[in-house]
N, C-alpha and C positions, 0 to 999 in steps of 0.2 A: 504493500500500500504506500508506504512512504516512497517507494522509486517511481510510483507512475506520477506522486505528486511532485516530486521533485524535475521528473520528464517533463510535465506540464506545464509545473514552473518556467524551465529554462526554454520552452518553447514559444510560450508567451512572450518573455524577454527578448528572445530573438526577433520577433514578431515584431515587435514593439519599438528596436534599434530598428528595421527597416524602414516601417511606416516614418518614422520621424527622419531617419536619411533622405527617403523620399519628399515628404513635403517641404513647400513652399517658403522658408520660412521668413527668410530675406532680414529687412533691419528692423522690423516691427509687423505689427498687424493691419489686418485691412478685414472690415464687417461690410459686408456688398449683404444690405437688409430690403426687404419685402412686406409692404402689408396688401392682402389679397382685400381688399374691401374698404380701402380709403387711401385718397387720392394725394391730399396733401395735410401739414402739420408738423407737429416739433417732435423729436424724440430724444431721449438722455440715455447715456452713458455713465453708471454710477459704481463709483466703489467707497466701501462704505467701511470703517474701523472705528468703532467706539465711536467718539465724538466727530474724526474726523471724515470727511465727505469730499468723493474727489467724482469732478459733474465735468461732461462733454455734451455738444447739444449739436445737432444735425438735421436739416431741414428733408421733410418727406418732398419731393416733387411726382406726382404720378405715381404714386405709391412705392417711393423707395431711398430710399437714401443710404449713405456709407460713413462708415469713422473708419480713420487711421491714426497710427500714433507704436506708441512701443510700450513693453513691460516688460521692468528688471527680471520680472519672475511672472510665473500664473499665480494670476489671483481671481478670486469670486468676486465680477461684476455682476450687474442687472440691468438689464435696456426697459424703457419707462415709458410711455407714451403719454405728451403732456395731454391731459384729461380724459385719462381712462379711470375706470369703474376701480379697475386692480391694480396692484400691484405688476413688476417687472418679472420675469425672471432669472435666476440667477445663472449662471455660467462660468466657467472658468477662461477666462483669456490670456491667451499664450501669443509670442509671436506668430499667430498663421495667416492666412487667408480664409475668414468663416463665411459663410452664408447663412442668413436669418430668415426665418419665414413665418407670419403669424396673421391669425384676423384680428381686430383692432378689439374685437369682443371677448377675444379670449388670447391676451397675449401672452397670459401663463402657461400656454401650451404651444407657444411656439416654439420651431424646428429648428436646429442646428447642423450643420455638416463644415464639415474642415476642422472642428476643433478637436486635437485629437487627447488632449486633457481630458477635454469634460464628457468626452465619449465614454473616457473611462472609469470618470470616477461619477456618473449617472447609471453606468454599467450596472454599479452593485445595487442598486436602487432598483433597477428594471428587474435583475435576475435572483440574487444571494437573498437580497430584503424583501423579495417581494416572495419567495419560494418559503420563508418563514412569517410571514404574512400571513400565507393562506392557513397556515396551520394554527397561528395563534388565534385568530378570529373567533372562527367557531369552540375552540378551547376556550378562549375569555365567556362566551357565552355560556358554555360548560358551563362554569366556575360562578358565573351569576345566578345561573339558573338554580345547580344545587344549595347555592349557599343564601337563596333567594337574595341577592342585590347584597351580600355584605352582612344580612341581619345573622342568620343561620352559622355554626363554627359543625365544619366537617367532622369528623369521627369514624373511626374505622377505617373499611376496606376503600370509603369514596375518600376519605382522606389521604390513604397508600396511593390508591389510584390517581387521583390528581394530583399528587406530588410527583411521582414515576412521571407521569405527561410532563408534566415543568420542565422534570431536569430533561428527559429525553427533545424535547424543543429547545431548551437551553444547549445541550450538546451540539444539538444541527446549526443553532445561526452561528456559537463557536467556531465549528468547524469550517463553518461555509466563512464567515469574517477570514481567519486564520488565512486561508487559504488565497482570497482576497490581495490581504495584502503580500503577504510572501511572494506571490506573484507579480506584486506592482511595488516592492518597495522603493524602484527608483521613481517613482510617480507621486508627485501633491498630491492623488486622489485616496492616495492609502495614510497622510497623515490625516486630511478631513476627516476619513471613516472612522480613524482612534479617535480624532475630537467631537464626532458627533452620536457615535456610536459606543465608542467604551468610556471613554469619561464620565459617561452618566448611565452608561447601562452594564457596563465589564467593574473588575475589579482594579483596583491600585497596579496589581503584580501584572495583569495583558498588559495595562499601557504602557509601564516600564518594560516587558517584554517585548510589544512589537515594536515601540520606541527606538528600542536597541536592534530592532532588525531593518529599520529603515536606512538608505543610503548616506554619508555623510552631509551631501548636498540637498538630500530634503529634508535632513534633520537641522539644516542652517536656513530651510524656509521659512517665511513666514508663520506658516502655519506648523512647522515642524520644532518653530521656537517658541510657539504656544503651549505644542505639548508639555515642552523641558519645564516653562513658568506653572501648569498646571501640575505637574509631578515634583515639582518641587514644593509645591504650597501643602502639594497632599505628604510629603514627607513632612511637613513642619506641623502636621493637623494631627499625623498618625499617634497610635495609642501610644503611650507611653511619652509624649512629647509633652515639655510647659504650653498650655492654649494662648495663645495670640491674645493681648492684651484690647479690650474694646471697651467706646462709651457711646453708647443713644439716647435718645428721649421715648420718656414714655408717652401713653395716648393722654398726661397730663401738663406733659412739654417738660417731665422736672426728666433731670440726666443720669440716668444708670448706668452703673460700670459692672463689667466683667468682677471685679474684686472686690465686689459689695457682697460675692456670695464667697467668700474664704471660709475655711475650715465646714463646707456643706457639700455634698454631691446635688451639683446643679445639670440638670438637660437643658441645654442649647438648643433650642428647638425651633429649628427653620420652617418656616409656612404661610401660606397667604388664605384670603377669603374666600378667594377664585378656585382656588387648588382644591377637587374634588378629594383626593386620596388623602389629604392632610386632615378635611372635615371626618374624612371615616376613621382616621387613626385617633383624631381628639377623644372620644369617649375612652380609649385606650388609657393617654395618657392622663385622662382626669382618674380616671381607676387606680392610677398608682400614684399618682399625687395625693388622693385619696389618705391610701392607705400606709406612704411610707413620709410624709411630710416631716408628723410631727417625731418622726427617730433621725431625721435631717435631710432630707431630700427635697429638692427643689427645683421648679421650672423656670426658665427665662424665654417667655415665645421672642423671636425675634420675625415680623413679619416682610415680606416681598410685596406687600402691598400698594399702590399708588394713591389710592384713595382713603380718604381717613376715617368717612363716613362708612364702609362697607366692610373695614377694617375693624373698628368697633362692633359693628352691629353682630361682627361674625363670636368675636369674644363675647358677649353676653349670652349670643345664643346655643353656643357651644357649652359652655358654663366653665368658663377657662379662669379661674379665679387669682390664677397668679401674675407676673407681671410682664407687659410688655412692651415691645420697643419697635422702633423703625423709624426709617430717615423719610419712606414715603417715595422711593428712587425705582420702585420695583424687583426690577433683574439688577441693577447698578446698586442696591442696597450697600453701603459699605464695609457691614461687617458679614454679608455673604460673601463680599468681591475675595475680603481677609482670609476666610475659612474657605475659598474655591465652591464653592454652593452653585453645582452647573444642573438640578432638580429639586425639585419639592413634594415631599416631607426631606429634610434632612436633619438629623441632630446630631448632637455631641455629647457624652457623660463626662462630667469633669468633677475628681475628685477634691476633696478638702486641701491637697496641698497643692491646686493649678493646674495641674496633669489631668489629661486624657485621659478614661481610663473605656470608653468605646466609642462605637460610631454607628450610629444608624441603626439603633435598637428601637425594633417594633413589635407590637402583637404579641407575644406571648415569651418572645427575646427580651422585652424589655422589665415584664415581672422577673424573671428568670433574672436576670443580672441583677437588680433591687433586691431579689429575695436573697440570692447566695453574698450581697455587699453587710445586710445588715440583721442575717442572720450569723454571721460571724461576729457583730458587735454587742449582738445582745449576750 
């Protein structure tokens, strides 16, 4: 098994040196674009990092228009169409010669050819993601159905049973990512897939593992020096590390710090109002707030929220008794930026002397650690 992957590996590669010998590539790019259904109008050219925003603007005449220009590196642009309904979509731009093709109603489904980046790294999205796709679907349905929406806790043989399915579709999209990139690691499209796919859905050890199997030169990409800042933040987060020192306001504007809870085991508890799986974890956590408060246990929500009003209304209604914070930034929150917080629910248990002592204890993990911390102190 491993020789035929290894065979395919280096076929691909080979494959892949030619295609790129062959094309066009010259000193920069050129986008010869198309709208099938409107004749003239403005269009953009965007790339977008945090704050900053880099715009080219190109006039439709008779339905078409072109940019040129260069890039140090491929990066994920979006072409925009001044007053459309949607959004752009996005693309990887390399030096090539692409062609664009879309109806003005539906420009998030326009076509691409020449780009031979984004061929590949849209590849796993058409095949690998979308082959685990079909399988998670009616599984997740599975899983609603028995457990009626969340209310219902499995038992038994449906319990074995739907764990076996977990891990056995867990094994497949491993397998199929894995493969993925081993395949592409001299390719951007294989550091995207670690940042969009393992950083919030693999563990610590893939993405420092494929990390390490990527090319030097995409590991000095863009996106490949994203990975290094996010693996490093997650080594400064990991168990046993001092936790990053932080102060917000609460929903009464007075300032909470991180070290108002010394000598207590505090849950850092990342979440928003919006966040359907955080609302079904909360009766979780008020359960063991509950129960383990008054022997020293304590929560600190800290929310991804934007809105202050829906933010609130969600803590009352939840019966979230203990205290919390947020800057009100959303995804930009600043003490998720500090703790790498790339999903929601996320927490943190930090013991009495500062220290980590887990991460991301839920459901029946998270009595399970409470019980074995302060069954030892009693």
């Amino acid at each position: 098994m491993k020789n035929t992957v290894l065979k395919t590996s280096i076929l691909a590669l080979a494959l892949a040196s030619v295609i790129t010998s062959c094309s066009n590539k010259g000193d920069g790019y050129t986008i010869n674009g198309k709208f099938t259904n409107l004749k003239n109008g403005m269009v953009y050219l965007e790339f977008e990092d945090g704050a900053k925003k880099t715009k080219d603007s190109a006039e439709i005449k008779d339905g078409q228009f072109t940019f040129q220009g260069k890039v140090e590196e491929p990066l994920l642009y979006s072409i925009k169409l001044k007053g459309a309904k949607e959004g752009g979509p996005l693309f990887i731009l390399d030096n090539e010669t692409i062609s664009f093709e879309a109806d003005k109603d539906s420009i998030f489904n326009a076509k691409f050819s020449g780009a031979m980046q984004d061929s590949i790294y849209k590849s796993f999205y058409k095949n690998e993601f979308k082959n685990v796709s079909h399988i998670a679907g009616p599984l997740y349905k599975l899983s609603d159905s028995l457990t009626k929406n969340g209310k219902v806790k499995l038992v038994g043989e449906q319990k074995a049973m739907m764990d076996k399915r977990w891990l056995e579709l867990q094994n497949l999209a491993d397998k199929m990512t894995d493969k993925f990139i081993v395949e592409n690691k001299d390719k951007v499209a294989s550091a995207l897939i670690i940042e969009e796919r393992l950083l919030s859905y693999g563990t610590p050890e893939q993405v420092k593992k494929y990390y390490g199997i990527l090319t030097p030169q995409i590991q000095k990409s863009k996106y490949g020096k994203r990975l290094k800042a996010a693996i490093d933040i997650e080594d400064r987060t990991a168990p046993g590390t001092t936790a990053p020192q932080f102060s917000q306001t609460d929903v009464n504007g007075k300032i909470v710090k991180l070290s108002d809870y010394k000598g207590k085991y505090v849950l850092v508890d990342f979440w928003a109002s919006w966040c359907g799986p955080c609302r079904k974890e909360n009766p979780n956590v008020v359960a063991a707030y509950k129960k383990y408060h008054d022997k020293g246990f304590d929560v600190l929500g800290v929310s991804l929220d934007d809105k202050k009003n829906l933010w609130q209304k969600a803590i009352e209604k939840d019966g979230l008794t203990w205290t919390h914070i947020s800057d009100l930034k959303g995804w930009k929150n600043e003490v998720g930026i500090l703790y790498g917080v790339k999903l929601v629910p996320t927490n943190f248990l930090i013991g009495p002397d500062g220290k980590i002592v887990a991460k991301n204890l839920r459901e029946e993990a998270l009595h399970a650690k409470l019980e074995e911390i302060f069954s030892k102190k009693s």
